[in-house]
C-alpha positions in Angstrom: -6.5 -13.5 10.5 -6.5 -10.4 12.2 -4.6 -8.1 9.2 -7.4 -9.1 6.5 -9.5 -6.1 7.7 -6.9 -3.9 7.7 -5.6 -4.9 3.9 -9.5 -4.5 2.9 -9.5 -1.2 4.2 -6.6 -0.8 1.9 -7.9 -2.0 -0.8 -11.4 0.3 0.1 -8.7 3.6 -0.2 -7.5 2.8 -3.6 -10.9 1.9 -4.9 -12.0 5.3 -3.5 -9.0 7.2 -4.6 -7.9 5.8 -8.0 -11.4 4.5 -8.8 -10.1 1.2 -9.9 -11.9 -2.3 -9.8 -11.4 -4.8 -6.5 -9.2 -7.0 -8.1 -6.9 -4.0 -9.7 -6.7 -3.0 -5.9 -5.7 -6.2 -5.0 -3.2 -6.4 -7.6 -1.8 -3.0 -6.6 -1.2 -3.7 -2.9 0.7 -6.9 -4.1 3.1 -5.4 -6.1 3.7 -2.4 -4.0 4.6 -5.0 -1.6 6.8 -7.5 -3.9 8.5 -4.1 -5.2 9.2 -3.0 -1.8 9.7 -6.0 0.0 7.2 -5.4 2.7 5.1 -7.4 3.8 1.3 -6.6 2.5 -0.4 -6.3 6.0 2.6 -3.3 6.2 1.9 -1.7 3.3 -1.9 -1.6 4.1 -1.4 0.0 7.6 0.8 2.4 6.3 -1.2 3.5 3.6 -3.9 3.8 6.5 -1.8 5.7 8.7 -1.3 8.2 5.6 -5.2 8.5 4.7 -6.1 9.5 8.8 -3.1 11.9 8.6 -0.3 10.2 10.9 2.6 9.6 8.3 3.2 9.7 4.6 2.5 6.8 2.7 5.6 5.8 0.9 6.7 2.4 1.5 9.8 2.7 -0.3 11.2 5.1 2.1 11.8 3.3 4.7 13.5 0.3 3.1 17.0 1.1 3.3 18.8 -0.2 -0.3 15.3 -0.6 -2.2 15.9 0.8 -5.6 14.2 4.2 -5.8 12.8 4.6 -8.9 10.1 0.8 -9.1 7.8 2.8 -10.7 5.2 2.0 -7.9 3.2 5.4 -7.7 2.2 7.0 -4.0 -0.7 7.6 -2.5 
């Protein structure tokens, strides 16, 4: 499976960043995806794109008719 690396390095960011556990990272990416409706590989490169500077990371934005406020927080 060529996305796993890309979802660990994901899951590396918010370790890093919000300084919570591997499985809370886990559990983070997942429901930013379910809320969104994107898939998780998705959500992991764009949250990698937004970390090396290339685009913001908010999935939500580009999901046309996704409610806005899911309480999912940015990173």
């Amino acid at each position: 499976m060529e996305s796993r690396p890309r979802i660990d390095m994901a899951r590396r960011i918010l370790i890093t960043q919000l300084g919570c556990s591997v499985e809370e990272s886990w559990e983070i990416l997942v429901e930013v995806s379910q809320r969104s409706n994107i898939r998780l590989r998705v959500v992991a490169e764009r949250m990698m794109a937004a970390v090396v500077g290339k685009e913001p990371f908010c999935c939500l934005s580009t999901s046309p008719g996704t409610p806005k406020n899911t309480g999912v927080r940015t990173v």
